[in-house]
N, C-alpha and C positions, 0 to 999 in steps of 0.2 A: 504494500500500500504506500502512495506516496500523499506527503503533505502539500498538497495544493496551495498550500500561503507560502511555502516557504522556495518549493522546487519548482520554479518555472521563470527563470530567468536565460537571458542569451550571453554564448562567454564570450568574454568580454576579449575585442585585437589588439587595440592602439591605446586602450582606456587603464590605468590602474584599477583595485578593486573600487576605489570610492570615487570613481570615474570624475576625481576633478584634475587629471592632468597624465599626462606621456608618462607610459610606462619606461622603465629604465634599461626591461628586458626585453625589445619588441621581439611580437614571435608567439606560437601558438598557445592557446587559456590553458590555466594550470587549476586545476582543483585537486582542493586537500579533501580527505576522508580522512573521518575517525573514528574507527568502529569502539563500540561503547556498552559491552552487555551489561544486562543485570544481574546476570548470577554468578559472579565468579565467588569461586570455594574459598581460597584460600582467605581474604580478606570480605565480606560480607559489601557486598556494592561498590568497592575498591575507589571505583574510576569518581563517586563523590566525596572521596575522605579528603582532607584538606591539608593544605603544608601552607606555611605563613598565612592563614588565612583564604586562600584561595583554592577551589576543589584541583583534585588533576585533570580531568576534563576541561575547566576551563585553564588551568596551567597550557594545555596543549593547544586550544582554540586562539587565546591569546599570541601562543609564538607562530599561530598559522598567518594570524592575521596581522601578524609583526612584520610578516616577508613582503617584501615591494613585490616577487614575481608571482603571489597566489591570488587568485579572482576571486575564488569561493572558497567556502568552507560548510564544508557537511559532515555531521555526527549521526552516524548510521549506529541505530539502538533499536531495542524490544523494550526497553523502560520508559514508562512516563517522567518519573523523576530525572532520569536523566535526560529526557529530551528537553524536558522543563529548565532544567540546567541550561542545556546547549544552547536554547535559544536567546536565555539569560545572559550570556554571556555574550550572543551575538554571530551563533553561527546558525547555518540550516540543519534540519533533520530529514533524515530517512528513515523511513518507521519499515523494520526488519522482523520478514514473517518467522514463524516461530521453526521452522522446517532449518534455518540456518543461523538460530538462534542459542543451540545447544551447548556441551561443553565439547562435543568433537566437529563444530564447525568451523573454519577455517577464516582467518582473515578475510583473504583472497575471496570466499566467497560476499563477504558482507561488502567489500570493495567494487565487485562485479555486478551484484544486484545493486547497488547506490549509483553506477554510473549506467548503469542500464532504465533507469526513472528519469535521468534529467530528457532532456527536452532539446539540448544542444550537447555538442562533440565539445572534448577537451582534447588539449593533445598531448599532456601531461599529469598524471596523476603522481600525488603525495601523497603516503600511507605514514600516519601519525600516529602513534601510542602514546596514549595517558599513563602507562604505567613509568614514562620517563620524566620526571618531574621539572629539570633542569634541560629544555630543549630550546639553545639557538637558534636565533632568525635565521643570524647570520649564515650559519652553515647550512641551514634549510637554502636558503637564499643562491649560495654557490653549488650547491648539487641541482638544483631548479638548471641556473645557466651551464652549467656542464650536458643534462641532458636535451637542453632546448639547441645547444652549440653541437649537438651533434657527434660528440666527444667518447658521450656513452650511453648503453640503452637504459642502464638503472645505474643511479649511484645511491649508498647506505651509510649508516653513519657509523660507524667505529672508530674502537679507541687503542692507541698501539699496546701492544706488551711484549715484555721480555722473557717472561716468566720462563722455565720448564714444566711442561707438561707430561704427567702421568694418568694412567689408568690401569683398572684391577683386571688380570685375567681371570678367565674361566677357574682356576687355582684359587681364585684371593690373591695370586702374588702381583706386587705392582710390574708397569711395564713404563717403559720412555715412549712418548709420543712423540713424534718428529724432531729427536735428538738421542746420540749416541750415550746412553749412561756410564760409559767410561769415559767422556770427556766433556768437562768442564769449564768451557770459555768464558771469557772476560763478559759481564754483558755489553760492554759497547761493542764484542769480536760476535754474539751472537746473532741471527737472522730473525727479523724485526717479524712479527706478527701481529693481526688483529684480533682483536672481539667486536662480534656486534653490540652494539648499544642495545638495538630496537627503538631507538629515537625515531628515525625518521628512515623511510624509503622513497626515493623519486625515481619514477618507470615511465621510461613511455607506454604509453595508454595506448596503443594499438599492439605491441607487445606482449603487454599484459592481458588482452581480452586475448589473443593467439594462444598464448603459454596457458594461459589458467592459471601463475605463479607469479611469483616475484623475483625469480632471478632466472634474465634471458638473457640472450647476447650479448654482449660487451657490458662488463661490470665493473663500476668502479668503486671505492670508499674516501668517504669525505670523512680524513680523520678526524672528531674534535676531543679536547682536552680532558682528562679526566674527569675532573669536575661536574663535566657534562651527561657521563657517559653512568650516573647511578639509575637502576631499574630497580621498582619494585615489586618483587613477588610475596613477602610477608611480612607479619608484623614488626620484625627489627628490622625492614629495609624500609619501612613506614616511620619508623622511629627516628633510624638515622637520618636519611633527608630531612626530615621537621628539625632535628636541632643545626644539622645544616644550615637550611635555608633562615632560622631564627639569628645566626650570627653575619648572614651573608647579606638577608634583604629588606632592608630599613630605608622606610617611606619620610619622604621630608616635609610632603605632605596628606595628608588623614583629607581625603576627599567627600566629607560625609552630611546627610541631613536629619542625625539627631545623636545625640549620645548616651549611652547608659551604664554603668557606676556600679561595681560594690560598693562598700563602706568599709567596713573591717578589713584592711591590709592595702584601702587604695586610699581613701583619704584616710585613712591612720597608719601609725607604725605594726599594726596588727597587735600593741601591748592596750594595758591599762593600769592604772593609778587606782587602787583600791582603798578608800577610808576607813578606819575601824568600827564604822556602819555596814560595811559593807557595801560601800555606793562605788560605783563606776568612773571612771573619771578616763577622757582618751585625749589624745594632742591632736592638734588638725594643726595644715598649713597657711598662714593666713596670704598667701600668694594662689593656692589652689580659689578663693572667693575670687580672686581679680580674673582669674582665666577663666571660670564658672562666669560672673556676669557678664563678661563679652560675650559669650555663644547667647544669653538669659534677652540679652539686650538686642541681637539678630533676631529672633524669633526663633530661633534652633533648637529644638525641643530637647529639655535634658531630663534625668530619673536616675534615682539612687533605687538600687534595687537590692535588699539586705535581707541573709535568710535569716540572722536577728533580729529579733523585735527589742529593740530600746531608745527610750526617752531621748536621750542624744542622737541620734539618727535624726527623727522628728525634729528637733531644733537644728540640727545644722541646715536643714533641708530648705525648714521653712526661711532661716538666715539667706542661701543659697537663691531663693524661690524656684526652686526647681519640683519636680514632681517626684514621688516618694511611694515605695515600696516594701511593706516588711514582713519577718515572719514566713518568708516565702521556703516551701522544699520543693517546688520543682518551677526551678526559674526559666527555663526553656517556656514551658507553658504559659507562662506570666506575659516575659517577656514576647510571645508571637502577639497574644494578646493584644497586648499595649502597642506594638508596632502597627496590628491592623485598626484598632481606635484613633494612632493616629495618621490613617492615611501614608504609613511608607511605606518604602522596599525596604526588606530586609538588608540589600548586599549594599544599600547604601545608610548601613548603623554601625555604630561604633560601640564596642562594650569592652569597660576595663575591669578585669580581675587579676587576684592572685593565687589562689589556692584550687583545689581539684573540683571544688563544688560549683568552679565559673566556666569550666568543660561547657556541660550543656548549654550554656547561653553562649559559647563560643561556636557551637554547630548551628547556631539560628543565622545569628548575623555575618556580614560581608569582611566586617573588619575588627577582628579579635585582636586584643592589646592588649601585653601585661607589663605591669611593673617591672621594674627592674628587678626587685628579688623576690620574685612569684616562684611556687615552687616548679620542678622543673620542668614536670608536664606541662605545665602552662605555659613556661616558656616555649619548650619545642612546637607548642600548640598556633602560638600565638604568630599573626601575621605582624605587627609591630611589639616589639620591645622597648619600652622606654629607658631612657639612662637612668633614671631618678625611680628610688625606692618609694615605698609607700607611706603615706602621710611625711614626704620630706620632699613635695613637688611636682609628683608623678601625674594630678590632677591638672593644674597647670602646664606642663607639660604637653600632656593630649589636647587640653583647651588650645594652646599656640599654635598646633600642628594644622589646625583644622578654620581653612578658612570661613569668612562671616563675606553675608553679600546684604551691601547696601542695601 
């Protein structure tokens, strides 16, 4: 089945994709596919878990639509959520029958049905995995002109290695893979190899409908760097890249249209001052009120949202004039809430937390943010990291990031 709003456009010769100017590649349309299931085992929906804030699916829609030489962009899926995603984000969908939707169906084929629905020829096709979190334009960009120049019939994306390589025989006993176990070269004396990423494939699209595959005639690899080249298949390759990406990619500016707040560990130090009543007592910043009243003062809608219920909270809030939350144990819930009361999107809110229990309102919203010293899931979680600890700025902080419109 095809999406009628989304797949009926002509590809595009002379036009970039936002057809306001000369493309840089002229030469025949290039469309990206991103096939996108919903059931993968290992990770429960995988392609929407997110790394700095932003799912992998759109990690990969984004670096489609980074490249000067891709027209389109299509996410070929059997999920609604995902397609939901994909459109969010800004690309097309192809709604994938269930016959090649399984776990033995094959890329290749969700690539061949996606370009057999549009409506006009490409003459290049990009095969793009969400499971690569860290995928260059750039190098999408120079494999695009490498197969449009004629050079090659697919180029892929790999990453050099030096390694040796072994495997178990039939015995258990190990064996050398394309090197002599009795000799031991320098690695700069040994013969350089790749791995695939799975990042990115670029084929010519007449090739590929001949082959049924992805690897025909003249092959080449667009090495990129390391850094580039992490995939993931499980929960600790999920892990690694989020505290990756949490030290690598920090926003200068917070592009958002509301904000929402712990209390406990964001405007405070997470301690308290306790009197021999018994009575509570916490420090705030009085720099976080100045950065609170500019967004108060735009109209920018802001909330404290506290699974504590206490007196304090209620007065700084009301101080604040901000709108106010408490007592809450499932803040996801609270939080959709209050987003659809007032009228926004989700992927343009902001929420700051510290500790495990701001997770769930981290999967609601666009732009998850944690203090400086949130604990560490939340930092790997989080798409911005602030420099400044909790109740020593961190509020202030987020307020400055995030511009106000006259």
């Amino acid at each position: 089945m095809t999406d009628e709003a989304t797949l009926n456009h002509p590809a595009p010769t002379s036009a970039n994709a936002t057809g306001t100017g000369t493309d840089p590649h002229p030469g025949p349309g290039v469309v990206a596919i991103i096939p996108a299931r919903g059931g993968s085992k290992g990770i429960p929906l995988k392609n929407l878990q997110k790394v700095a804030g932003v799912s992998l699916l759109a990690r990969a829609i984004n670096a489609a639509k980074a490249t000067p030489s891709i027209d389109r962009v299509i996410v070929s899926t059997d999920h609604d959520g995902i397609a939901a995603e994909a459109i969010r984000a800004g690309a097309e969908v192809s709604h994938r029958p269930a016959e090649i939707a399984g776990d033995t169906a094959t890329s290749e084929s969700a690539i061949i049905h996606t370009l057999g629905t549009l409506d006009a020829d490409y003459g290049i096709t990009v095969f793009l995995q969400c499971t690569s979190p860290f995928i260059d334009s750039a190098s999408i960009d120079n494999a695009v002109c490498r197969v449009r120049d004629e050079t090659e019939d697919v180029v892929f994306s790999a990453v050099a290695d030096h390694s040796f390589l072994w495997r178990l025989g039939g015995d258990g006993e190990a064996v050398a893979v394309g090197h002599d176990q009795s000799f031991r070269p320098r690695r700069q004396d040994r013969p350089q190899h790749y791995n695939e990423t799975g990042a990115f494939y670029v084929m010519r699209t007449a090739g590929l409908l001949e082959h049924g595959h992805r690897f025909f005639g003249r092959v080449g690899i667009e090495e990129v760097p390391p850094e580039h080249a992490h995939e993931i298949d499980d929960m600790s390759d999920l892990t690694l890249v989020r505290a990756i990406a949490s030290t690598q990619e920090t926003a200068q500016v917070i592009d958002v249209d509301a904000l929402v707040t712990d209390f406990d560990g964001v405007h405070t130090d997470d301690g308290a001052y306790v009197d021999e009543d018994g009575n509570e007592h916490v420090r705030v910043h009085r720099g976080d009120g100045m950065g609170v009243s500019r967004l108060v003062r735009s109209g920018l809608p802001v909330m404290i949202l506290s699974k504590e219920r206490n007196p304090v909270v209620t007065r700084r809030a009301e101080k604040l004039h901000v709108h106010v939350t408490q007592g809450v144990d499932n803040k996801s819930e609270v939080l959709r809430s209050w987003i659809d009361e007032q009228g926004l999107d989700a992927a343009r809110v902001a929420y700051v937390g510290n500790d495990i229990n701001d997770l769930e309102a981290f999967d609601v919203v666009g732009w998850p943010i944690a203090v400086a010293d949130a604990h560490p899931k939340v930092l790997a979680a989080a798409r911005v990291v602030l420099d400044r600890p909790g109740g020593r700025g961190a509020v202030r902080e987020v307020c400055d990031l995030i511009p106000v419109r006259s």
